[in-house]
C-alpha positions as MATLAB code, in Angstrom:
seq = 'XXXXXXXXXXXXXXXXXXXXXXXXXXXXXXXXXXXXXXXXXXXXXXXXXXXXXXXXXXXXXXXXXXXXXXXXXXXXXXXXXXXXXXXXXXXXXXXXXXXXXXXXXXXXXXXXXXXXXXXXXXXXXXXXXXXXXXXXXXXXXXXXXXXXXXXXXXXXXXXXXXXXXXXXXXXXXXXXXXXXXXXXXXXXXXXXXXXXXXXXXXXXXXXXXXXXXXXXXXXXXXXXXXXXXXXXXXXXXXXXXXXXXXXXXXXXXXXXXXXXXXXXXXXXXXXXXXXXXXXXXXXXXXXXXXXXXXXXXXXXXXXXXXXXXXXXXXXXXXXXXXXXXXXXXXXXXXXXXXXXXXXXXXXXXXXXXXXXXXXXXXXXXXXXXXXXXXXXXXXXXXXXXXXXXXXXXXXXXXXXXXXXXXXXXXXXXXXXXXXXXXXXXXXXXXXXXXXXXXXXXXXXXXXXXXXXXXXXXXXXXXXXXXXXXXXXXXXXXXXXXXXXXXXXXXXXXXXXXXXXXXXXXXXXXXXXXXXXXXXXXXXXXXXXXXXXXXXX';
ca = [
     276.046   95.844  170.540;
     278.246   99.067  169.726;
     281.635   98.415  168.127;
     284.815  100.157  168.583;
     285.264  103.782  168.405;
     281.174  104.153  168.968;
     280.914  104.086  172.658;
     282.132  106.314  175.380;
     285.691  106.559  175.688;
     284.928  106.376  179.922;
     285.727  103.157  180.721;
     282.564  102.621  183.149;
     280.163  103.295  180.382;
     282.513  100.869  178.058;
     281.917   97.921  181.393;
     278.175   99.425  182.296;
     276.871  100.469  179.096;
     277.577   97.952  176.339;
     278.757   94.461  176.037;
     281.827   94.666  173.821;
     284.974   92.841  174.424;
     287.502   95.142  175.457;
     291.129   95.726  175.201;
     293.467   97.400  177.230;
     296.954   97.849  177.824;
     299.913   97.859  180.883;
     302.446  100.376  180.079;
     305.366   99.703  182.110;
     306.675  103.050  183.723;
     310.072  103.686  184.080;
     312.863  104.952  186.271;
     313.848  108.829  185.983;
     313.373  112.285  184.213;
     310.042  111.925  182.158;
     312.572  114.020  179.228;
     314.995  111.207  179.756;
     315.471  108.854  176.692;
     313.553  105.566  178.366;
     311.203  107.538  179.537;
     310.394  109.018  176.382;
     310.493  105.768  174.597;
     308.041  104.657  176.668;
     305.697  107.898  176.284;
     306.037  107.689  172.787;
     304.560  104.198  172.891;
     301.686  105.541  175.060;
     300.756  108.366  172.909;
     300.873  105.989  169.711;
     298.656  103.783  172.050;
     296.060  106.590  172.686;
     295.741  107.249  169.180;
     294.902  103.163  168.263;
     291.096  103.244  167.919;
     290.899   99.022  169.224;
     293.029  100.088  172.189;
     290.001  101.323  174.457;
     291.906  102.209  177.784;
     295.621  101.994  179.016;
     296.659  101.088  182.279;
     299.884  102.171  183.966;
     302.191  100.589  186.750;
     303.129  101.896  190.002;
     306.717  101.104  190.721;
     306.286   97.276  189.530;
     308.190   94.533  191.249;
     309.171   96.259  193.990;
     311.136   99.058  192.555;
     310.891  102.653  192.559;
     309.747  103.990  188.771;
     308.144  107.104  187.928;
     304.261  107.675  189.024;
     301.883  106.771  186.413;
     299.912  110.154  186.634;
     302.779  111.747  185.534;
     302.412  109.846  182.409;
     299.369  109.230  182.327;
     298.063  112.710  182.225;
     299.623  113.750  178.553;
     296.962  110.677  177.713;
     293.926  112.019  179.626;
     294.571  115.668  177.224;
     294.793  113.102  174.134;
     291.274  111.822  175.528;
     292.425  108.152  176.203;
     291.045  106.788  179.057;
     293.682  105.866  181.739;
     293.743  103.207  184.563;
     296.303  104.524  187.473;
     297.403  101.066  189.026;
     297.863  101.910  193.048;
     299.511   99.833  195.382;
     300.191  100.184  198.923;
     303.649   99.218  199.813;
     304.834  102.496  199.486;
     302.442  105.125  201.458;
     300.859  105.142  205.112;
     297.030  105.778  204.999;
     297.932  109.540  205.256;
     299.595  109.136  201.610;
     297.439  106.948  200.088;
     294.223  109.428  201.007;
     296.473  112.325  200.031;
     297.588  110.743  196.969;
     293.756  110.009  196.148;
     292.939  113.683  196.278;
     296.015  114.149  193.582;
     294.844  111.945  191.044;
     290.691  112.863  191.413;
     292.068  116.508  191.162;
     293.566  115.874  188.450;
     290.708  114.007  186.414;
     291.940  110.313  186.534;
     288.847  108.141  187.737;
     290.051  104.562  187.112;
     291.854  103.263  189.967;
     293.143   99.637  190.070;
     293.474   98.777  193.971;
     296.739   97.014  194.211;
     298.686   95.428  197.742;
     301.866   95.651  195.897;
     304.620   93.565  195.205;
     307.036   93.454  198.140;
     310.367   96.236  197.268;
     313.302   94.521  196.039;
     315.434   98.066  195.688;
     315.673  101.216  196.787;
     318.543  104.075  197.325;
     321.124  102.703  199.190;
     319.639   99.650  200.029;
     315.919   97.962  200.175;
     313.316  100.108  200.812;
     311.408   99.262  204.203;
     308.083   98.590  202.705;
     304.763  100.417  204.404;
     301.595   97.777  203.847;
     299.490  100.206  206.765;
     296.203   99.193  204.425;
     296.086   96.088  201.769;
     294.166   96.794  198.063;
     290.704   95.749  200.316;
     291.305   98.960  202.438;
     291.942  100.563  199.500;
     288.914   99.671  197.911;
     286.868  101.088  200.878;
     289.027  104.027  201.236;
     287.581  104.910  197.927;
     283.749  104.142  198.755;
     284.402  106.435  201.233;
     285.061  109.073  199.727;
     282.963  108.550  196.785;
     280.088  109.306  199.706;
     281.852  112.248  201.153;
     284.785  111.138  204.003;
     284.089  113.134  207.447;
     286.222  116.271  207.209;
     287.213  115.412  211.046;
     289.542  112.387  211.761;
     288.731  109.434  214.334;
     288.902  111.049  217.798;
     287.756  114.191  216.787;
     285.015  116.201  218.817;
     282.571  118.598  217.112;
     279.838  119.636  214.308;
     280.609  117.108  211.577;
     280.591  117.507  207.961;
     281.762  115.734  204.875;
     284.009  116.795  202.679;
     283.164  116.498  198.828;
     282.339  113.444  196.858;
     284.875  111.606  194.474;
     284.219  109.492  191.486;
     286.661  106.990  191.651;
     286.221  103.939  189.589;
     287.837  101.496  191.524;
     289.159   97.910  190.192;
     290.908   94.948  191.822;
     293.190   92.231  191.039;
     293.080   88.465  191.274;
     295.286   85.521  191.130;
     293.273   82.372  189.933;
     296.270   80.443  188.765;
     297.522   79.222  192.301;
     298.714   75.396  193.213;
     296.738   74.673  196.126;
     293.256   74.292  197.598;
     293.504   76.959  200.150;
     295.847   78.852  198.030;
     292.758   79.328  195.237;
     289.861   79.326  197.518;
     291.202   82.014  199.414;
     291.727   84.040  196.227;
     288.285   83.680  195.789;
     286.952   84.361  198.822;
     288.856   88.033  198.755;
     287.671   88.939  195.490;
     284.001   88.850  196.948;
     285.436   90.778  199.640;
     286.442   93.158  196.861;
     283.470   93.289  195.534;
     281.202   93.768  198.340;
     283.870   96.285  199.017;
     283.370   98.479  195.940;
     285.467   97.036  193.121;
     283.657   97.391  190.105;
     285.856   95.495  187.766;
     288.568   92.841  188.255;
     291.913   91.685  186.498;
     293.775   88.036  186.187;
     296.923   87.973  187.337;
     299.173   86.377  184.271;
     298.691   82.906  183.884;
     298.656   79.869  181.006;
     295.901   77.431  182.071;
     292.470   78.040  180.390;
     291.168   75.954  182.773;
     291.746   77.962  185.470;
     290.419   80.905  183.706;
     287.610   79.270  182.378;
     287.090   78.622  186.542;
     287.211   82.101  187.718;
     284.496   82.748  185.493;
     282.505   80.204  186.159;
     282.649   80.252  190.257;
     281.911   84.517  189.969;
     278.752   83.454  188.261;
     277.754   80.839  190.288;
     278.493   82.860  193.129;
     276.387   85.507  192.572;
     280.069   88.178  192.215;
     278.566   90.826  190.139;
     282.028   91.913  188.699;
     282.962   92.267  184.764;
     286.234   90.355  184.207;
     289.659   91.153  182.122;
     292.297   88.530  181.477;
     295.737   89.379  181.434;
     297.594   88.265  178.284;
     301.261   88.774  178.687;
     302.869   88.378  175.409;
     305.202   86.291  176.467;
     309.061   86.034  175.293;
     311.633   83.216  175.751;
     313.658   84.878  178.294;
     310.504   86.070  179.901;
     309.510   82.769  180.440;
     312.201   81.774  182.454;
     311.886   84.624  184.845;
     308.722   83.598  185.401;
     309.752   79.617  185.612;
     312.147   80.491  188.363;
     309.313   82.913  189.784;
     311.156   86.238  189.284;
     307.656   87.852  189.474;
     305.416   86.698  192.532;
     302.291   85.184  191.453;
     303.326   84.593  187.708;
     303.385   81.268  186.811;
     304.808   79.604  183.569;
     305.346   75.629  183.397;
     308.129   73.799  182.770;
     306.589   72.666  179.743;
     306.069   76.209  178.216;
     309.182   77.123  179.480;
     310.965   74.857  177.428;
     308.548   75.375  173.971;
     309.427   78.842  175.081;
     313.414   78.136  174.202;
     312.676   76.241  171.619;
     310.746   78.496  169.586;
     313.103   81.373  170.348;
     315.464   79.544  167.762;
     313.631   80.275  164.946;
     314.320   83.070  162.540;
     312.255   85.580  163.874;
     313.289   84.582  167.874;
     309.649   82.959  167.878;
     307.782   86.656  167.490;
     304.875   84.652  165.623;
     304.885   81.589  167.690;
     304.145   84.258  170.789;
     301.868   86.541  169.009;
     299.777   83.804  168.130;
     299.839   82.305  171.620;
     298.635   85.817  172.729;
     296.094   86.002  169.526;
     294.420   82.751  171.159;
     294.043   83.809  174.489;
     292.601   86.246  173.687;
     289.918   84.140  171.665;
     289.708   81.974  174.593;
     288.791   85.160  176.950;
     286.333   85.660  174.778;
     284.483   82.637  174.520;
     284.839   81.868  178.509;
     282.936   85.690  178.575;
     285.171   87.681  179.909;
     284.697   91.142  179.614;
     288.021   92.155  177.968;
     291.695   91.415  177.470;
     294.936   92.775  179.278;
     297.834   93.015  176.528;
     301.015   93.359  178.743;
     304.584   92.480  178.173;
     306.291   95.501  176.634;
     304.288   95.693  173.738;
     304.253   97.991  170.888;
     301.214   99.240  168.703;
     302.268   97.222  165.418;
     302.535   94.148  167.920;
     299.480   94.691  169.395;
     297.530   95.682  165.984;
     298.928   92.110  164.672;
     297.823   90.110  167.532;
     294.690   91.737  167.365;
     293.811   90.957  164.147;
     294.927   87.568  164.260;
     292.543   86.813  167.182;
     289.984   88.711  165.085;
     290.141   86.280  162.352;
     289.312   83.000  164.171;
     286.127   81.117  163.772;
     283.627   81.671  166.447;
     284.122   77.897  168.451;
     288.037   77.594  167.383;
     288.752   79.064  171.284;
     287.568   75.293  172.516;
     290.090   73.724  170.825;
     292.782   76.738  171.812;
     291.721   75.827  175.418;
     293.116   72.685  175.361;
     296.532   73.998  174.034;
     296.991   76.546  176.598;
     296.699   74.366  179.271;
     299.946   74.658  181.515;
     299.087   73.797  184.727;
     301.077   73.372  187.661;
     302.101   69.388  189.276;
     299.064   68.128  190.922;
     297.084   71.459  191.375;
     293.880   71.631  192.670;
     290.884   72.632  190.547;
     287.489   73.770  192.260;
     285.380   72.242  189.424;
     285.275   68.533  187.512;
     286.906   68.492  183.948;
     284.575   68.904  181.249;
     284.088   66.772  178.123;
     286.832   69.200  176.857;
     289.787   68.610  178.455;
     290.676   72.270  178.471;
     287.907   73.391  180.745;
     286.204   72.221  183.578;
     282.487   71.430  183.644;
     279.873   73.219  186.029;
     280.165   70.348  188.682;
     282.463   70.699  191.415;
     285.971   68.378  191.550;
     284.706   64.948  193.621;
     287.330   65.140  196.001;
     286.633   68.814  196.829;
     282.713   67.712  197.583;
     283.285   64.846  199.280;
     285.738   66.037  202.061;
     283.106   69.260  201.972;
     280.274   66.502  203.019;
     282.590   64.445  205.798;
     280.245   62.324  208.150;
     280.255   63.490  211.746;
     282.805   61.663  212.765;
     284.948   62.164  209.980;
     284.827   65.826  210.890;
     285.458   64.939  214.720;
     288.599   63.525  213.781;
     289.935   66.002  211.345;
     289.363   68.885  214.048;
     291.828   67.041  216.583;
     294.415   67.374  213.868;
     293.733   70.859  214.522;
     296.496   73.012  216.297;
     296.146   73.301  219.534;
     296.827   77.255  219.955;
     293.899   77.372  217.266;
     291.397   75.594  219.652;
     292.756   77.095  222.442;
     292.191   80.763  221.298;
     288.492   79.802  219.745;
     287.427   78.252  222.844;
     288.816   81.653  224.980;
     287.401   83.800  222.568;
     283.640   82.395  221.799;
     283.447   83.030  226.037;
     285.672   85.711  226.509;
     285.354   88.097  223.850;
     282.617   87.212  222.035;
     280.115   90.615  223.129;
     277.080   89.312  224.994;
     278.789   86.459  226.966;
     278.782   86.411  230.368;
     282.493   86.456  229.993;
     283.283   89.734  227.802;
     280.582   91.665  230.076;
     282.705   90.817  232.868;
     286.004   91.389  231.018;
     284.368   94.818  230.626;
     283.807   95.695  234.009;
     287.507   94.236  235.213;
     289.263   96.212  232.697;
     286.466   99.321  233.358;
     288.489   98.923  236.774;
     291.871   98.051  236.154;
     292.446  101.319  233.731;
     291.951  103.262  237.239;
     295.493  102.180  238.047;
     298.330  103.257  235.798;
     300.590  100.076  237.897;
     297.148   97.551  237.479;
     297.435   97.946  233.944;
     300.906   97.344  233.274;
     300.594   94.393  235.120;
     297.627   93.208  233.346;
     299.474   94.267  230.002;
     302.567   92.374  230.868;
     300.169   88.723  232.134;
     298.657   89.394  228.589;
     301.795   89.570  227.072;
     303.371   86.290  228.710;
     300.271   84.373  227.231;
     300.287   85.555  223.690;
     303.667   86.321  222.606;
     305.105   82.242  223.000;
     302.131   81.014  221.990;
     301.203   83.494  219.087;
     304.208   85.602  218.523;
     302.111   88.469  219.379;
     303.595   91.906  218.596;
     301.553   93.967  220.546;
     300.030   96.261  217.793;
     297.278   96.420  220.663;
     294.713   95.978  217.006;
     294.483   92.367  217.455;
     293.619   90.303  214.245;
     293.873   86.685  215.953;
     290.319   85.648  215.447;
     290.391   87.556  212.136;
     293.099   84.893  210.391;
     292.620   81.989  212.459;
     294.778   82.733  215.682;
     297.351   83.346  213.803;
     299.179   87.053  214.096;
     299.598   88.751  210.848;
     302.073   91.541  212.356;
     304.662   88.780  213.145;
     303.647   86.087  210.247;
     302.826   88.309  207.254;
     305.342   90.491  206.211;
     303.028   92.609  204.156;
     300.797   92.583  207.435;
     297.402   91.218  205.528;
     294.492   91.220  207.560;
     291.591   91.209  204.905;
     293.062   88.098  202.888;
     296.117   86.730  200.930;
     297.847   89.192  198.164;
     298.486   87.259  195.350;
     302.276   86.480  195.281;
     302.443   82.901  196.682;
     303.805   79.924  195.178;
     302.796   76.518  196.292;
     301.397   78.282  199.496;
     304.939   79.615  199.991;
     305.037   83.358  200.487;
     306.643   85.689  198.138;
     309.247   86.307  200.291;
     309.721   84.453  203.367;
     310.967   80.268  203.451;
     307.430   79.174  205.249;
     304.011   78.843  204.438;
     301.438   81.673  203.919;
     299.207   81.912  206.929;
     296.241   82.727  204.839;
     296.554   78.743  203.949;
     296.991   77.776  207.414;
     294.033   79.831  208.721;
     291.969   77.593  205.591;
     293.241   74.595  206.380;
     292.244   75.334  210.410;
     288.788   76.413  209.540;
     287.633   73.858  207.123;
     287.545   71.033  209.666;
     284.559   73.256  211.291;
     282.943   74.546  208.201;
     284.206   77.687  208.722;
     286.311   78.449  205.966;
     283.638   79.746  203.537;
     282.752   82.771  206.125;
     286.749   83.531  206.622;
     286.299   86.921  205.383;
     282.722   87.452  205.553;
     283.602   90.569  207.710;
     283.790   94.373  207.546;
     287.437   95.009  206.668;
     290.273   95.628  209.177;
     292.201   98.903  209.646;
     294.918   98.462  212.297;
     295.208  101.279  214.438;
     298.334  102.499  215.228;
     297.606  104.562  217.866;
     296.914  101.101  219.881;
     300.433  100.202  219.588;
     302.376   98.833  222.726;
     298.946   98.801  224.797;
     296.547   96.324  225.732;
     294.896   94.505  223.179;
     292.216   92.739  225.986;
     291.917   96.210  226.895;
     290.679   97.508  223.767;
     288.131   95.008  223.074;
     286.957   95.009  225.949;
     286.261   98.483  225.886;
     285.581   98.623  222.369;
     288.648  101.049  221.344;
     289.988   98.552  218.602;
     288.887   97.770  214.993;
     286.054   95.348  216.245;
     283.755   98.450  217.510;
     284.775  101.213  215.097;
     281.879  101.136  212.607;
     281.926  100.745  208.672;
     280.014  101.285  205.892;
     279.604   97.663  205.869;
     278.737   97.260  209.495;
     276.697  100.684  210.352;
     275.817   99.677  213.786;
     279.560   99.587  214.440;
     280.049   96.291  215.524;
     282.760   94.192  213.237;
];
């Protein structure tokens, strides 16, 4: 086993080479001049940062919470000279495909590698007003964006006609995100599901979202074993403040959670002399231990902090005994009212054993009949559209080859397809609230349309900002859920997104969606790396 300062400072030979516990940390970018005082502040922190030996890569935001901050390349390249490794978090609220590829080519040209693949949080401000966010591709499309061009992208677009030849290879090494600390059963399992979606994607490590439950944490490691989810993992450790803690209580940052319970030893610590800086430090100092001991790869120090801070903390969680994280488990155990958990309790009540929670196995082994009658509590637009499509547009039936051949037909006549367009229309938009994006996703999330029911438009799986199975920003629940809780009655939740992952094209906007799967112009014929024979 190497120790610090010993190993490659390239954080893929730190995750593929050795077996270390790592550390990194979020800086927080900020708003204006990089020569401006906060902005200097907080590259003065970085560069102290990049010369902290235990510190063995830094990760920086891209315009966190919504709002617009300074890239972290900007930043972040002053670090790459100082020969700190950097993570470059990307999200995709911001760009169109067009930018996101473009912005790729930036940041490979100039030498950052790490990439964490990021959805984004929804934008809460912008110059005159909220900025109208973009979503065209979620952190999955991100993820194979990268692949992509780690194997050479075409160097023609879709459509185009001619010799082809690929442009050159990338080395991106891309992470993702995941939110394990979630309320409900469809709320978690989903969370899971995507991250092997992320995987099989390309993500070669993955990072907690904040959270204050070892049990939870203890599960996410537990079910990506199990599971066969070759992926390293890094815990997030916010060091948390009182008045941080109440932000999060009232979720002022989607997907954070922090109990009533530590909110209030929060406040009441924060009276102390020292505004309870050692109370928090050593909350931080034993989840890290606890990260540790559940084998996660590394720890994610975020909250502000600065190197003194950090090289405290640090050494604190150095100094515990080897098994002390067991008992430090069942301290940090701040779970939300009645949430589910995918596993039993263990014999500590901290963790959870390697036996799945009762309840969750014995609705998974319903008798026949039990089944039968939990599928007519089933929507009816849900059966309706399965039924249609496992005859109509399922290729090889009877009734897509003769879909093909009408709509082979109808396209003759400019007036035959706008009234075939407009009979579609009248049956999907008041039962589905179809938008016409002409891309259509229905039997990708359950019948239900992502364009007019998602506002960050997610076709390969939840982001991670819900609460309760409320989204992050609309009053109703996340259809992610509701596409679980329509599947499981059939036993098809498991395979939800066992799929090649969905680019909408917007060149299919305002057309025929029956149209273009019937004649294989939509995202369900384009192929993928994932699906070579081009079939999705």
């Amino acid at each position: 086993m190497e120790t610090p300062g010993t190993t490659s400072k390239n954080l893929r030979g730190m995750l593929e080479e050795t077996d270390r516990f790592l550390t990194a940390v979020e800086i927080e970018t900020s708003r204006g001049l990089l020569m401006a005082e906060a902005s200097r502040k907080t590259a003065e922190i970085a560069k102290a940062l990049s010369e902290f030996e235990r510190v063995d890569f830094v990760s920086l935001t891209d315009n966190p919470g919504g709002n617009p901050h300074i890239r972290p390349e900007v930043l972040g390249q002053d670090l790459l000279f100082r020969g700190r490794d950097v993570v470059i978090n990307m999200s995709c609220k911001d760009y169109n495909r067009n930018g996101v590829e473009s912005r790729l080519w930036a940041l490979g040209s100039q030498g950052f590698s790490n990439v964490l693949a990021l959805s984004g949080d929804y934008p809460v401000g912008g110059f005159r007003g909220q900025a109208q966010p973009v979503f065209d591709i979620d952190s999955v499309g991100l993820l194979e964006l990268m692949s992509q061009m780690n194997e050479g992208l075409p160097s023609k677009m879709w459509g185009s006609v001619g010799r082809e030849s690929r442009l050159e290879k990338t080395n991106f090494f891309a992470g993702c995100a995941v939110s394990p600390f979630k309320k409900l059963e469809g709320e978690l399992m989903t969370q899971y599901f995507k991250l092997a979606m992320k995987v099989r994607t390309g993500a070669k490590f993955a990072i907690s979202q904040i959270g204050y439950d070892s049990r939870k944490a203890g599960e996410l490691a537990l079910y990506v074993r199990s599971n066969g989810i070759d992926v390293p993992l890094i815990g997030s450790v916010f060091i948390l403040t009182a008045p941080a803690g109440r932000f999060f209580n009232r979720w002022g940052v989607p997907g954070v959670w922090v109990s009533d319970a530590l909110r209030d030893e929060a406040d009441r610590q924060a009276k102390s002399r020292d505004r309870g800086r050692a109370f928090f430090s050593e909350l931080a100092a034993k989840q890290i231990a606890v990260l540790k001991g559940l084998g996660y790869r590394g720890a994610y120090l975020s909250g502000r902090p600065e190197l003194e801070r950090i090289r405290q903390i640090l050494e604190m969680s150095d100094s515990f005994g080897e098994n002390d994280w067991k008992d430090f488990a069942k301290e940090i155990n701040f779970a939300q009212p009645d949430e589910f958990y995918y596993y039993d309790r263990g014999d500590n009540p901290g963790l959870s054993s390697d036996q799945l929670n009762p309840v969750y196995a014995a609705a998974k082994s319903k008798s026949r009949i039990a089944r039968a009658k939990s599928r007519a509590t089933v929507p009816l637009q849900y059966r309706i559209g399965k039924f249609v499509h496992d005859r109509v547009f399922t290729e090889g039936t009877f009734g897509f080859r003769a879909g093909k051949a009408i709509y082979g037909q109808i396209e003759k006549s400019k007036k035959l397809s706008g009234v075939a367009h407009a009979a579609e229309q009248a049956s999907k938009v008041p039962i589905y609230h179809c938008r016409d994006c002409g891309d259509c996703s229905l039997p990708d999330v359950a019948y239900l349309c992502p364009e007019s029911q998602c506002v960050k438009n997610q076709r390969n799986g939840p982001c991670g900002g819900t609460k309760a199975g409320r989204c992050e920003v609309l009053d109703q629940e996340c259809i992610w859920i509701r596409a679980y809780d329509r599947l499981k009655p059939f036993g098809d939740e498991t395979r939800m997104l066992q799929r090649p992952v969905v680019f909408r094209d917007a060149s299919l906007r305002n057309t025929s969606a029956w149209a273009n799967t019937f004649l294989a112009r939509d995202h369900h014929a384009k192929p993928t790396p994932s699906d070579p024979g081009g079939k999705a």
